[in-house]
PANU-975880 format. One record per residue (C-alpha): residue in one letter; z, x, y. Coordinates in nm, 3 decimals, always signed. Example, Ala and Ser with C-alpha at 12.3 -4.5 7.8 and 13.67 -1.06 7.14 Angstrom:
# residues 2
<rec residu="A" up="+0.780" east="+1.230" north="-0.450"/>
<rec residu="S" up="+0.714" east="+1.367" north="-0.106"/>
This chain:
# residues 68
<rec residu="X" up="+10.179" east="+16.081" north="+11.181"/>
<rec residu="X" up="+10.428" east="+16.317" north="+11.037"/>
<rec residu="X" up="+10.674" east="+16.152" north="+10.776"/>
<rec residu="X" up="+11.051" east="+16.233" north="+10.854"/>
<rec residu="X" up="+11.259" east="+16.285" north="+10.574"/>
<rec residu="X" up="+11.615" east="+16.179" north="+10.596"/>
<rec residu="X" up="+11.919" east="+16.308" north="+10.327"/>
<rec residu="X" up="+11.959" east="+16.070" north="+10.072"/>
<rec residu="X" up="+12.340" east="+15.951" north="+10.110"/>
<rec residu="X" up="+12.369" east="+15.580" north="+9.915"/>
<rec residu="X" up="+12.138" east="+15.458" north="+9.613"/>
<rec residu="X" up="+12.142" east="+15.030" north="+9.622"/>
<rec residu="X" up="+12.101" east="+14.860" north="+9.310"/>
<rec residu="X" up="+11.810" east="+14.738" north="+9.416"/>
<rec residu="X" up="+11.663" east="+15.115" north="+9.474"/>
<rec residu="X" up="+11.676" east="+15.132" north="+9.823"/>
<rec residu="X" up="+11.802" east="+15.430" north="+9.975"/>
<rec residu="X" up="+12.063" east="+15.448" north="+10.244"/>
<rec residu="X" up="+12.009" east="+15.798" north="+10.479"/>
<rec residu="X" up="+12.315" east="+16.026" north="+10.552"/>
<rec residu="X" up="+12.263" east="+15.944" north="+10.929"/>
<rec residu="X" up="+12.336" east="+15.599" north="+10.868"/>
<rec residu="X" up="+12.664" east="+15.471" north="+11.020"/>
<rec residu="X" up="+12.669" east="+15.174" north="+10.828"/>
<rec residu="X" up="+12.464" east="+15.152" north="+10.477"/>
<rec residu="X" up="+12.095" east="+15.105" north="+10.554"/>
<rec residu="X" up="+11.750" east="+15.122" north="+10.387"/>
<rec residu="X" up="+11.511" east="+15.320" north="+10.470"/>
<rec residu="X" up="+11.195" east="+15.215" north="+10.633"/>
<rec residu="X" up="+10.980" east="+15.373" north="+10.368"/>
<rec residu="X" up="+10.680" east="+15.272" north="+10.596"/>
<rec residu="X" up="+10.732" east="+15.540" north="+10.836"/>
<rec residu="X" up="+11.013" east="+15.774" north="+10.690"/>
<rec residu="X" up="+11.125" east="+15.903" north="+10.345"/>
<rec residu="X" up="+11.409" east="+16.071" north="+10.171"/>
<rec residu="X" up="+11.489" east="+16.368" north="+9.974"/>
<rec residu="X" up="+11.778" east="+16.527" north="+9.805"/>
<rec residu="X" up="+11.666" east="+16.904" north="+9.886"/>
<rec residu="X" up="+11.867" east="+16.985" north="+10.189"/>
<rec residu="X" up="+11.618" east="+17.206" north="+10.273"/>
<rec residu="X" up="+11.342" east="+16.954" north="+10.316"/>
<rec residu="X" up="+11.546" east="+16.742" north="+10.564"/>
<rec residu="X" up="+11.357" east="+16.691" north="+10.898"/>
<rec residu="X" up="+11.581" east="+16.420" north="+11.081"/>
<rec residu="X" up="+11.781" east="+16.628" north="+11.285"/>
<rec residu="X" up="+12.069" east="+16.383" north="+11.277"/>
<rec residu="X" up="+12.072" east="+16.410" north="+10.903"/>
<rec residu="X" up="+12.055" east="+16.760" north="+10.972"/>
<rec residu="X" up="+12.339" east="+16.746" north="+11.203"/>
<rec residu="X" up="+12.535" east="+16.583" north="+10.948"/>
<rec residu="X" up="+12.459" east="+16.846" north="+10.674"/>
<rec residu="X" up="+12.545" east="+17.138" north="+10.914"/>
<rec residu="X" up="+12.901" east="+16.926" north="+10.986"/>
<rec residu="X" up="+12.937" east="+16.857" north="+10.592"/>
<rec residu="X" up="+12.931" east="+17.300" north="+10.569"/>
<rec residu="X" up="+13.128" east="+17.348" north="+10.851"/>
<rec residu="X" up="+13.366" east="+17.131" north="+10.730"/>
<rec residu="X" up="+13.331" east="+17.270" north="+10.344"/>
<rec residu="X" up="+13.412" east="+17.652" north="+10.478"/>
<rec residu="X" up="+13.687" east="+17.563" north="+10.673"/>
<rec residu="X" up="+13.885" east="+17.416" north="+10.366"/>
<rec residu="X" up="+13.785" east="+17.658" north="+10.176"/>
<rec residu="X" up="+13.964" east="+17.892" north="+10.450"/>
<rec residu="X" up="+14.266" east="+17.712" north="+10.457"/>
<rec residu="X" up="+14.313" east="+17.696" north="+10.096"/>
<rec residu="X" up="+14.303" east="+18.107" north="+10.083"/>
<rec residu="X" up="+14.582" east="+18.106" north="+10.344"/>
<rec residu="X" up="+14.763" east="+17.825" north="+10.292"/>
């Protein structure tokens, strides 16, 4: 079984790592998934998703900020 690897998003105290897919803080189930903070390397495709939205989002301020 291929390990997915999430985006890291939220560190705990404890060292448990919340994903960037996560609606609400959650660990990870290290047991069948881990994370990474190489954007590159990210395999869940809703973390994906969420990086894709986070550049998207990133270019499109940077836009208005040369015209505005």
């Amino acid at each position: 079984m291929t390990r997915i690897y999430h985006m890291a998003k939220l560190i705990g105290q404890n060292g448990e790592v919340s994903p960037l897919c996560a609606v609400w803080p959650k660990p990870i189930d290290m047991r069948k998934a881990t994370w990474t903070i190489d954007p590159s390397a990210v395999t869940c495709r809703r973390c994906r998703a969420a990086l894709s939205k986070q550049a998207r989002d990133k270019t499109a301020r940077a836009e208005g900020e040369q015209h505005g």
